[in-house]
N, C-alpha and C positions, 0 to 999 in steps of 0.2 A: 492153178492161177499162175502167170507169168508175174513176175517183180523188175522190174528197171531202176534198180535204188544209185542215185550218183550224185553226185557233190560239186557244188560250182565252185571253183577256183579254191576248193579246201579238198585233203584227204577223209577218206569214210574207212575204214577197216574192216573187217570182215565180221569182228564182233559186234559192230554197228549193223551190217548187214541184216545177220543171224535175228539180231532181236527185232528188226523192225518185219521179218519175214514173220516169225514165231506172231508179234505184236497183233500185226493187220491183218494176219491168217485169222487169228483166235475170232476179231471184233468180225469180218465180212465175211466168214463161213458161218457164223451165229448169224447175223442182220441180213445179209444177204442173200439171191439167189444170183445162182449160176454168175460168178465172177470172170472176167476175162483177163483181166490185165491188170497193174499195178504201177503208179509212177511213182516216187517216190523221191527228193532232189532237195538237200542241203546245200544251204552259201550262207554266208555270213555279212550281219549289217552293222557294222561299225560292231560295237560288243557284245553282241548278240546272234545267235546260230537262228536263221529258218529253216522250218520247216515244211516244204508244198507236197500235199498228197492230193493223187487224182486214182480213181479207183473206177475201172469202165465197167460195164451189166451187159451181160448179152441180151439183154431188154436192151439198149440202146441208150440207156441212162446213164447219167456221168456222175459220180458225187465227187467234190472239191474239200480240201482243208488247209488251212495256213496258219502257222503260229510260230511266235518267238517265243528266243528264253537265251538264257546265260549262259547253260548247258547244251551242248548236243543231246543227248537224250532227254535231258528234258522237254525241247521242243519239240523232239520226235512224239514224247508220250501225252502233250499237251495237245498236237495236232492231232493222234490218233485216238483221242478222246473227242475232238469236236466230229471226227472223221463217225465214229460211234455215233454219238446223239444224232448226226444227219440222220444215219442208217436207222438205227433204232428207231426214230419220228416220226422218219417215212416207210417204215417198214410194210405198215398196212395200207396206205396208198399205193405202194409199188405191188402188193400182190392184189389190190380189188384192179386198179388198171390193167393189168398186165396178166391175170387170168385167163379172161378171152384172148390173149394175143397169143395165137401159135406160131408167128413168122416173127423173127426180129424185128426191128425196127431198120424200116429203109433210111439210105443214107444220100442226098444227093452230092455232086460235086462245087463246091460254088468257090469263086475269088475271094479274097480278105486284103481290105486295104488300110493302113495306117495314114493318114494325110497330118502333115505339117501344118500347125497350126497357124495363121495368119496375123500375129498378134504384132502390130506397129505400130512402135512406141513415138514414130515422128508425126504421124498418120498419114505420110505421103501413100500416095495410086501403087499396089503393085505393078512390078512387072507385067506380067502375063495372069489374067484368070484363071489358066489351068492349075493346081493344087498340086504342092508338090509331093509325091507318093517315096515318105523315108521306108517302108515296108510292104512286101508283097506276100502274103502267105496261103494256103488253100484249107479250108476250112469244109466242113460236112452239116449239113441242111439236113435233121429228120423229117422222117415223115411219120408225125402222130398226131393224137387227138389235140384239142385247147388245155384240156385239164393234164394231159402228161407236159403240156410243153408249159404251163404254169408249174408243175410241179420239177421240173427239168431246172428249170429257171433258177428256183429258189435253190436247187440241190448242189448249183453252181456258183450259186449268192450273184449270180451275175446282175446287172441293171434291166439288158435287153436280150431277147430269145427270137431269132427267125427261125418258122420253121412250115416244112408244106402238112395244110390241114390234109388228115386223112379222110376228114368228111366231106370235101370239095373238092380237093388235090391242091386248092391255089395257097401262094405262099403269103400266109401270117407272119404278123409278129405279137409277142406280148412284152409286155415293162411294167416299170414299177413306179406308178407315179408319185410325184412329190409328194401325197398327203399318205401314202402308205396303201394303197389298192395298187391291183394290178388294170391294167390297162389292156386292149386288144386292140387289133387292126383287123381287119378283115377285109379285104380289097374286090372282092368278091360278093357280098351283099351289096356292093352300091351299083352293079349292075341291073338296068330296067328293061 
């Protein structure tokens, strides 16, 4: 497994390094299979050190962690404990899915756009309708089942999941609605 461990706008040392290799080696070769990669990225919040760990699967699955603390390592060991319970929780989810999958998980190519929020406080007309684009970045569309890309979802804590059904090809989405369910789209059934 490759490691990318680095620090925003602080130094990391190589003893920080060592342990959080040794750390996240121990928890994602136990919980995990076949690991590909590791991110790893400290910066600091006012007095407190975070933590972001992203951990890729050559399933195609992503798992996410973040925490603070006072300490550097200690947020490192706080992260790489929630980073575990992901792993640990979905452990038998990712092996009943991902049994029958003998090809990775396909990946498309898609745009990713941040828009400027609209918020005026005089309430006068803006300018121009067009939305003004502070970020452009490119992002990757799997291609899986409903239940991996719910399962995807949660692994990323994220709100919303696009991704193309492998049982139709067309592109879904899932989220998490306000009463705590998740939600689908399927753009694809409401064709007659």
């Amino acid at each position: 497994m490759q490691y990318q461990i680095s620090g925003k706008q602080i130094d990391i040392g190589s003893a920080l390094q060592t342990h959080v290799k040794e750390e996240m080696g121990d928890v994602v070769a136990k919980y995990a299979e076949r690991p590909t990669d590791a991110n790893v990225i400290f910066s600091k919040s006012a007095h407190e050190f975070v933590c972001e760990a992203t951990v890729h699967l050559s399933t195609g699955l992503t798992a996410q962690a973040k925490a603070h603390a006072t300490e550097i390592y200690a947020a490192f060991d706080s992260c790489n404990a929630k980073m575990e319970k992901q792993l640990r929780r979905y452990k038998r989810r990712l092996k009943d899915h991902h049994r029958e999958r003998a090809q990775p998980v396909e990946l498309m190519e898609a745009s990713s756009y941040i828009l400027a929020s609209s918020e005026d406080t005089d309430g006068s007309e803006p300018e121009s309708l067009q939305p003004m684009i502070i970020a452009e970045m490119e992002t990757k569309i799997p291609s899986i089942s409903v239940g991996e890309a719910v399962m995807q979802m949660e692994l990323q804590e994220a709100p919303v999941l696009v991704f193309r059904n492998e049982g139709n090809n067309a592109v879904n989405v899932v989220y998490r609605r306000d009463d705590g369910n998740i939600g689908w789209i399927d753009p694809s059934s409401l064709k007659a």
